[in-house]
N, C-alpha and C positions, 0 to 999 in steps of 0.2 A: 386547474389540476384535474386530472382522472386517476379516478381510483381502481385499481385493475382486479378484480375478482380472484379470490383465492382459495382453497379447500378450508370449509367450515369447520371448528374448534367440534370437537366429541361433543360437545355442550350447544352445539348449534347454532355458535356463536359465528356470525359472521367476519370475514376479515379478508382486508384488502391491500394491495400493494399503491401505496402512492405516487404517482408518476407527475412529475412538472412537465408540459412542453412551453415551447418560447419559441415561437415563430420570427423570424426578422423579417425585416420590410421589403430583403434581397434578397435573391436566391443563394445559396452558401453549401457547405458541407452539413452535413446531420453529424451532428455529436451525444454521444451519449457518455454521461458521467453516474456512475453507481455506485452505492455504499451498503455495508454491511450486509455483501454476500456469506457476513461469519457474524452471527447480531450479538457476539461480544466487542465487533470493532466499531468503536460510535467516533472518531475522530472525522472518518467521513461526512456522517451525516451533517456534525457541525459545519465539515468544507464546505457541505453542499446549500447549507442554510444561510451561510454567507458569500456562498455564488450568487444566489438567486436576488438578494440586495443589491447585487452591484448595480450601479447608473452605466456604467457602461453598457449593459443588455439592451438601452435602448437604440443602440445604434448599431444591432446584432445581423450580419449576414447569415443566411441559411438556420438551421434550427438548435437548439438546446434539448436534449432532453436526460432532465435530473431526477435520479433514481434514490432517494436518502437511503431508503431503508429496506433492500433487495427479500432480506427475511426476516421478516417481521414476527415471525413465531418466536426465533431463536431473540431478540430485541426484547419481547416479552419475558423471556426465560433466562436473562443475563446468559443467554447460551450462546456459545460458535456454530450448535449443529439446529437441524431440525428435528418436530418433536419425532422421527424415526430415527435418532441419531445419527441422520447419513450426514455427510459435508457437501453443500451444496456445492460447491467448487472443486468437486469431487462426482460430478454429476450431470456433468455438460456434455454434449446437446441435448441430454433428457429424453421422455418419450412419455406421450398419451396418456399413455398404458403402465408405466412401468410404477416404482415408487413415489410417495409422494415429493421425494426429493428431484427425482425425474422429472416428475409433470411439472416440478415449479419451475426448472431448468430448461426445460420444452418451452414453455409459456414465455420464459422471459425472451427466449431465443428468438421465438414467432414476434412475438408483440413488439417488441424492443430491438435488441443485434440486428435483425435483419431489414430494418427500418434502416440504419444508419450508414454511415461511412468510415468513421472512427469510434475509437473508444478510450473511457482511462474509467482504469476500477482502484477502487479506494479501499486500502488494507491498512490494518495494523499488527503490532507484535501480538501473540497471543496474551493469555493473563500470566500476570508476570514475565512480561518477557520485552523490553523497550528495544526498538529498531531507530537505526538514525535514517531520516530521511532518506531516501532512495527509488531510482526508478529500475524494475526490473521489467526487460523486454526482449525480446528475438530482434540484439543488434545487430544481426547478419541480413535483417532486410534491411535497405537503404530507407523508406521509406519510413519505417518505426524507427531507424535509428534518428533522422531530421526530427520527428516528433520527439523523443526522447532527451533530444539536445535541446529540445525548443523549452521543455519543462524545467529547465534554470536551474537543478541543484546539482552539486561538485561528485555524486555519485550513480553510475548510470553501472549496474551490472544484467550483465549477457544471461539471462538466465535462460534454459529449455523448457520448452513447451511442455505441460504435467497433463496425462491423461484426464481428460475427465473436466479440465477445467475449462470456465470462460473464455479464458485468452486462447488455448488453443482452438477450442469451436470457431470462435472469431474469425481464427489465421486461415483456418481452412473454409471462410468466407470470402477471403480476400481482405479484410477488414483490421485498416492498424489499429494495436491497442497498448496503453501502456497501463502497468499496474504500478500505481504507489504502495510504500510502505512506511512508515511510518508511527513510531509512537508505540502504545501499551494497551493491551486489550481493556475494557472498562476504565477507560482513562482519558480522559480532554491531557491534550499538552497543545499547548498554545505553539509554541514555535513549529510544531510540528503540523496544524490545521493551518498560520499564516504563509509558510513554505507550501504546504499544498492547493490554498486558494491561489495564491500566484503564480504558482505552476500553471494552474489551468488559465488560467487566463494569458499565459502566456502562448502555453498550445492554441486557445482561439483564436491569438493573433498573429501567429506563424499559419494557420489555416487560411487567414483573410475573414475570420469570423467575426473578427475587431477591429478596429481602429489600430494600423500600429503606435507605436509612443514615440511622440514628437520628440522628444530626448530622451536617449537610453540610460537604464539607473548603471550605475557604477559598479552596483551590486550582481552584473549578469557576469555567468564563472561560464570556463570554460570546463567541460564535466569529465571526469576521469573513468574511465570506462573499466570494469572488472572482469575478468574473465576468466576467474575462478575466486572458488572461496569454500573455506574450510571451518566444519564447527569442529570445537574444541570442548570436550569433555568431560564431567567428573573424574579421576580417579578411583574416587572412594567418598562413601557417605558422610555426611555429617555440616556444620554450620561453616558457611561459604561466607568470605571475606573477602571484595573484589582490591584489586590493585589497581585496574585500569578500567576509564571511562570510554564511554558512547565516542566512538570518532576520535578515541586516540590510536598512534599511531601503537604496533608493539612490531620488535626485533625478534628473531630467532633467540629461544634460549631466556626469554622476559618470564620475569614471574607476573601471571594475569589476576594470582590470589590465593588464596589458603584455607585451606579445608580443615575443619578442626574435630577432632573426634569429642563430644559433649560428653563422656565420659571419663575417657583416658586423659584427654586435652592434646595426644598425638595429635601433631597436625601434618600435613600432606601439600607439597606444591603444589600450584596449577602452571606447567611449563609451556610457553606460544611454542608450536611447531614451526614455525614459519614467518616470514614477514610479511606485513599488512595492515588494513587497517581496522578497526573494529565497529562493525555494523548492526550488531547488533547483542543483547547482554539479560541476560536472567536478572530480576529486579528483587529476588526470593532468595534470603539468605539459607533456606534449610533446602541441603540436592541430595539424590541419590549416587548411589555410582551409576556411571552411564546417561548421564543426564546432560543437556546439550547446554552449557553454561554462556559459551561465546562462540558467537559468527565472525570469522573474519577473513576481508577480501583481500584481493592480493594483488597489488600495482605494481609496475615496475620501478615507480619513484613513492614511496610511501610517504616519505617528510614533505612531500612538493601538495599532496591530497588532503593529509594533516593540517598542513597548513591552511589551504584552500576553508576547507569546512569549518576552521574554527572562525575564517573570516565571516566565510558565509553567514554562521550562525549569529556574527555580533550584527549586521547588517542587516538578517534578518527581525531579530528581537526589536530592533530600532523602526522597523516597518510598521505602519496601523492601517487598517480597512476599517 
């Protein structure tokens, strides 16, 4: 393990970024796997804690390198930011010179990205806020899309490149990258960290970084790809009743829940604009108005993904590492 030097706590407290590498015995692709570029998302770090158990590592081409815990300030501070309040994914390529959210950004860039050949970064929903598994990546290159397909879960959305972030610095390396999502900020969810260890080991084996699997599980989907997706929002304030869950399907015209004035006890639909499927959902019964309550993406066959993912999910629960 190396530990990577970091800007000192006001208190002069020292602190470091912990880096895994894993050399194989072969020559291979460099992978780098990172977590909690937002240090309220800790499902990563769990993935990455039971990456690094695997027995299959022993028989690793090319190299590993696992990043738990990207920002470690914000991990100390149950926080998403750092302590300048910037969003480190929000901050990409960084610079020397600039804030400290830059430098950290720079550093990882220098030290790490540009070491490598691939990528997959490890996210979660904010606090309060659960995301059903998902890969989002720029499936307009061929090459991210093969990695993307190769990470086994039934939802794969096309997202664009965000100023400032990782994945875009990456692209403009040359360097695929896919970003998981997953889960609830300060929240372990287990089907959400066993979906995402096998994801990635899946990606190493589509690399040639593994062994492939002498028999294929039964459990590998064919992923339905999103190519838009709409949040759906408050009406009006007050205590929120959902109607639909994580990765159900909703109609044009679905009621998604009910908004109750804790006062009057008026209550207010929440009408789906569209059809699709839902990816993601406020876990926080009390919203404002204008508050982004539901994600959801938009297939061409909604009932065929629906269904897909509820397989997925029972297939997956029945998994152990």
């Amino acid at each position: 393990m190396i530990d990577l030097p970091l800007p000192r706590l006001y208190t002069r407290t020292l602190m470091t970024m912990p880096i895994h590498v894993i050399r194989g015995k072969k020559p291979g692709p460099r992978l780098f796997v990172s977590a909690a570029i937002h240090g309220d998302e800790l499902n990563g770090v769990e993935i990455i804690r039971r990456l690094l158990k695997q027995p299959a590592l022993n028989n690793l081409c090319g190299d590993l390198i696992a990043i738990p815990m990207v920002n470690v300030y914000g991990i100390i501070q149950h926080s998403r930011y750092l302590p300048d309040r910037r969003d480190l994914n929000r901050s990409f390529p960084g610079s020397k010179k600039g804030s400290m959210a830059a430098r950290l950004a720079d550093l990882f860039m220098t030290e790490i990205v540009t070491k490598c050949t691939h990528g997959i970064d490890l996210h979660t929903g904010a606090v309060h806020r659960n995301n059903l598994p998902q890969i989002r990546a720029n499936l307009d290159d061929a090459d991210t899309l093969l990695l993307a397909k190769s990470f086994n879960v039934p939802v794969l959305l096309n997202s664009n490149l965000r100023d400032g972030s990782l994945r875009e610095s990456a692209s403009e390396l040359g360097i695929p990258m896919l970003l998981y999502e997953a889960g609830e900020g300060l929240r372990f969810d287990e089907h959400s960290i066993r979906t995402g260890l096998r994801g990635i080991l899946e990606v190493m084996r589509h690399l040639g970084m593994l062994p492939a699997r002498k028999i294929q599980k039964s459990t590998t989907v064919e992923p339905f790809i999103a190519r838009s997706s709409q949040w759906i929002r408050a009406p009006g304030s007050g205590i929120f009743r959902v109607a639909k869950s994580l990765g159900e399907k909703a109609k044009r015209n679905d009621v998604l829940g009910i908004i109750s004035d804790p006062v009057s006890n008026i209550e207010e639909l929440v009408i789906s604009p569209c059809n699709g499927l839902i990816i993601s959902r406020t876990e926080l019964p009390l919203v404002h108005e204008g508050e982004a309550i539901y994600h959801i993406a938009q297939f061409e066959d909604t009932d065929e993904v629906a269904e897909q993912v509820e397989t997925f999910q029972e297939h997956t629960n029945a998994d152990a590492f």
